[in-house]
C-alpha positions as protocol buffer text, in pm:
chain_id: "A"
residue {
  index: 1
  type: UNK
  ca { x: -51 y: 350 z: 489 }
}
residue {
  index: 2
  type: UNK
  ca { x: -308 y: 591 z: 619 }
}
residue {
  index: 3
  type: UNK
  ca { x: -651 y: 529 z: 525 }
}
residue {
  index: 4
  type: UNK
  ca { x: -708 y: 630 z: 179 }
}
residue {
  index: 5
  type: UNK
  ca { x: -965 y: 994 z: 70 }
}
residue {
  index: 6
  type: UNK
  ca { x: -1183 y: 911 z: -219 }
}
residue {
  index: 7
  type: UNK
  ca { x: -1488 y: 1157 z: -363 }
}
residue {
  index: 8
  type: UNK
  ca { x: -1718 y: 923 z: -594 }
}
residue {
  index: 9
  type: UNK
  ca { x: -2076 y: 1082 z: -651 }
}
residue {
  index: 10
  type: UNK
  ca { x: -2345 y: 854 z: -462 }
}
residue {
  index: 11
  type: UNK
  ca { x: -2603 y: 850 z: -758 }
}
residue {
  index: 12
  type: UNK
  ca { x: -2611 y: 882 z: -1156 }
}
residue {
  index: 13
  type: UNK
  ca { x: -2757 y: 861 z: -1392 }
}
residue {
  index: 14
  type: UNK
  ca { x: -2764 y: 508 z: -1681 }
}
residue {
  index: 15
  type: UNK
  ca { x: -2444 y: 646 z: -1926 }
}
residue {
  index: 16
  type: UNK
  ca { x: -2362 y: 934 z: -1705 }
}
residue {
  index: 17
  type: UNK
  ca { x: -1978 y: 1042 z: -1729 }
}
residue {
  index: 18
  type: UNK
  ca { x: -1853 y: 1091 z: -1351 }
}
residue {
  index: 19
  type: UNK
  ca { x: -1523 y: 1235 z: -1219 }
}
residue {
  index: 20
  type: UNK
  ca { x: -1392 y: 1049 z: -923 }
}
residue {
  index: 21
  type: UNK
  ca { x: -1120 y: 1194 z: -738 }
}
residue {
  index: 22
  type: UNK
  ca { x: -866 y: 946 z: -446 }
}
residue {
  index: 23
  type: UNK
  ca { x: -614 y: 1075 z: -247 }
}
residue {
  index: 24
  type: UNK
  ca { x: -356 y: 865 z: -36 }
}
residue {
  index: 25
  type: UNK
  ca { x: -111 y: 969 z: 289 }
}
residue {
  index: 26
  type: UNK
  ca { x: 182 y: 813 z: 166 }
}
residue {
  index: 27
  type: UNK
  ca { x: 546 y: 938 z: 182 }
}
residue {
  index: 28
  type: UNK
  ca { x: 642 y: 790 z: -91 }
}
residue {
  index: 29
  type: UNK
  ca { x: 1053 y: 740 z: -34 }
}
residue {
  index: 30
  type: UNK
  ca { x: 1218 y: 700 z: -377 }
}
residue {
  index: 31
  type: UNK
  ca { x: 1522 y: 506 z: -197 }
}
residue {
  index: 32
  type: UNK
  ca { x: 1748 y: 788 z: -303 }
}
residue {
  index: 33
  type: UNK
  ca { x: 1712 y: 1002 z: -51 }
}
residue {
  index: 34
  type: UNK
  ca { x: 1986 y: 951 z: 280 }
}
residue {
  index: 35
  type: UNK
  ca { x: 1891 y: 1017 z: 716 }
}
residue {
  index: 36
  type: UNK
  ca { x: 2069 y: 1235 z: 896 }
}
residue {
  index: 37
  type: UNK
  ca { x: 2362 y: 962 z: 960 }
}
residue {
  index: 38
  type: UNK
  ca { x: 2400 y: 941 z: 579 }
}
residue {
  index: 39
  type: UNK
  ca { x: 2271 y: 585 z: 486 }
}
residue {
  index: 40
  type: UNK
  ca { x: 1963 y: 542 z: 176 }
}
residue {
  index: 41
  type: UNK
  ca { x: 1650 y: 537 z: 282 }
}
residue {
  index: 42
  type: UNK
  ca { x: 1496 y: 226 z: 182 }
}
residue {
  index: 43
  type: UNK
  ca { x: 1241 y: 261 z: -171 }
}
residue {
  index: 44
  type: UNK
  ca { x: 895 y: 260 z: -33 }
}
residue {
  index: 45
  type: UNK
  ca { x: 666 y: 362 z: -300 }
}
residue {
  index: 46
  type: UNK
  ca { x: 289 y: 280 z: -383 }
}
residue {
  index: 47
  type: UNK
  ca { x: 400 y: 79 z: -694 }
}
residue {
  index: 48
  type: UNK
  ca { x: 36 y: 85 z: -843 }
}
residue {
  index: 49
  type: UNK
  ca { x: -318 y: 222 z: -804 }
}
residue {
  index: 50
  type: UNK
  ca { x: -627 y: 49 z: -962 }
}
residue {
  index: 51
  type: UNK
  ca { x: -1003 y: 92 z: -972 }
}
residue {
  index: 52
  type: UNK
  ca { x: -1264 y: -114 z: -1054 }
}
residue {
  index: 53
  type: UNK
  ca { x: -1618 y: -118 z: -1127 }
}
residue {
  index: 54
  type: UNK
  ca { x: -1845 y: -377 z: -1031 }
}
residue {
  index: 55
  type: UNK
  ca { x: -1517 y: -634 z: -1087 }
}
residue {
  index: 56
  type: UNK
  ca { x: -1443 y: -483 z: -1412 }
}
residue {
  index: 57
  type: UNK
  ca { x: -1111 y: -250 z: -1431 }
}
residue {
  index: 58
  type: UNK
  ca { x: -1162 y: 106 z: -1487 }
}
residue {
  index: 59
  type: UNK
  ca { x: -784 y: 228 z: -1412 }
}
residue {
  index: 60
  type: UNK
  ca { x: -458 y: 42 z: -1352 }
}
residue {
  index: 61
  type: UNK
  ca { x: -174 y: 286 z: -1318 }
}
residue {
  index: 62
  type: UNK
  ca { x: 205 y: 131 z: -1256 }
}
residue {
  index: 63
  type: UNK
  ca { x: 395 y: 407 z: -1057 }
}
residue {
  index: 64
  type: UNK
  ca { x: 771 y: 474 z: -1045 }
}
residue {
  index: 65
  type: UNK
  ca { x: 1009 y: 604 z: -730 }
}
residue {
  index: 66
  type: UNK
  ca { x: 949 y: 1008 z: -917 }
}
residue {
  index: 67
  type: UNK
  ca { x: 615 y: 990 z: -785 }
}
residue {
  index: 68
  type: UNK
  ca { x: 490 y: 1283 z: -535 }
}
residue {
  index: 69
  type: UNK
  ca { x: 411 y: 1237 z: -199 }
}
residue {
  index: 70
  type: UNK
  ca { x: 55 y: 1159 z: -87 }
}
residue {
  index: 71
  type: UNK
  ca { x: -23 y: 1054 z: -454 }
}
residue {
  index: 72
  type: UNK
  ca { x: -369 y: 1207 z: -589 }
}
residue {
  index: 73
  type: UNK
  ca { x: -562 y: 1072 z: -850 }
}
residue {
  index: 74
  type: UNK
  ca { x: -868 y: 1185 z: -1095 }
}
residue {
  index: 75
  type: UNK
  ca { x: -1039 y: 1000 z: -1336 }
}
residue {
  index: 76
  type: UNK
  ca { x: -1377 y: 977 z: -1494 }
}
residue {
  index: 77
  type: UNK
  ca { x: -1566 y: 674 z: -1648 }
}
residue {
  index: 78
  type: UNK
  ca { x: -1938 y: 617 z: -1779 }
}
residue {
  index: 79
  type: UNK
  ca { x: -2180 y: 477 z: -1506 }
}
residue {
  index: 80
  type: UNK
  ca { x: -2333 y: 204 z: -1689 }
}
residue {
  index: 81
  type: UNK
  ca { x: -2545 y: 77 z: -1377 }
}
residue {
  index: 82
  type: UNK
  ca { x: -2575 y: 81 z: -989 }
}
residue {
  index: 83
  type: UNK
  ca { x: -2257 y: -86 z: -831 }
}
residue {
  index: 84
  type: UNK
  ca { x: -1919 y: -65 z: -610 }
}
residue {
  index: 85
  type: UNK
  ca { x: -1629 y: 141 z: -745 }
}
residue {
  index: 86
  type: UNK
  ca { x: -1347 y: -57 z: -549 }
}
residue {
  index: 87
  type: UNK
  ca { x: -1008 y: 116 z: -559 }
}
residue {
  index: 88
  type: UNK
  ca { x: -641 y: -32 z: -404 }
}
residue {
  index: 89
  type: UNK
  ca { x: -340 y: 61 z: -406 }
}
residue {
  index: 90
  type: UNK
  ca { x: -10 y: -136 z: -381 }
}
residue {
  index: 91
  type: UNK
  ca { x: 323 y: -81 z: -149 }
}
residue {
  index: 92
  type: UNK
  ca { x: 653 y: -174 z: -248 }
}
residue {
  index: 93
  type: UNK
  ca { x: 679 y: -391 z: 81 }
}
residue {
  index: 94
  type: UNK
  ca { x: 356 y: -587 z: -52 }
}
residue {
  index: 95
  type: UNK
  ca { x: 90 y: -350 z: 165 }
}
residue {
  index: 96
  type: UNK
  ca { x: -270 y: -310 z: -22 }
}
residue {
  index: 97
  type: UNK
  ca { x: -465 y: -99 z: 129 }
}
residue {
  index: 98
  type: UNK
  ca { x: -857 y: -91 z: -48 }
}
residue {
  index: 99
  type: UNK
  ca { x: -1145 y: 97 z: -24 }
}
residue {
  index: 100
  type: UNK
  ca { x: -1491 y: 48 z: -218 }
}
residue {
  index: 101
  type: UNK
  ca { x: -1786 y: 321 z: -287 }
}
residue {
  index: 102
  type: UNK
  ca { x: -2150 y: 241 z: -414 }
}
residue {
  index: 103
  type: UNK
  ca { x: -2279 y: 446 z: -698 }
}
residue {
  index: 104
  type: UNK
  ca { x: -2666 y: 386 z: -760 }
}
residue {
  index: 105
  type: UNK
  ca { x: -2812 y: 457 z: -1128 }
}
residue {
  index: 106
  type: UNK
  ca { x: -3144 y: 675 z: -1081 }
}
């Protein structure tokens, strides 16, 4: 997987609601699809996505083959304190691929 895009503010506010915003390079094969020769593609999805916030879970989303390629993501949650948002994301072929962002309270 190519390295993963994420947008998460650097500073808040105590309580403040945020929007962060991931984006992943991923092809996402739904093992239906056939090569020029005729044979299936082998199902290679990103089977889930998760974010946490200082080791408490913010988002867990379990994805199916009808995803889209390159799968984007936006949530929001309420900053309760300075700390690492750390997101990952899961391959069918057991491929995690993680990134984490700091977020300091003001």
């Amino acid at each position: 997987m190519a390295k993963p895009r994420v947008k998460v503010p650097k500073s808040a506010t105590a309580g403040e609601v945020v929007t962060i915003k991931t984006l992943i390079d991923h092809k996402m094969d739904s093992g239906q699809r056939k090569d020029k020769a005729g044979n299936l593609i082998p199902r290679k999805i990103i089977n889930s996505f998760s974010a946490s916030f200082n080791g408490e879970e913010v988002i867990n989303v379990k994805l199916e083959p009808a995803i889209s390629t390159n799968p984007y993501f936006q949530f929001s949650f309420k900053v309760p304190e300075t700390g690492d948002l750390a997101f990952k994301w899961v391959d069918d072929d057991g491929t995690v691929t993680e990134t984490k962002k700091t977020i300091t309270v003001e």
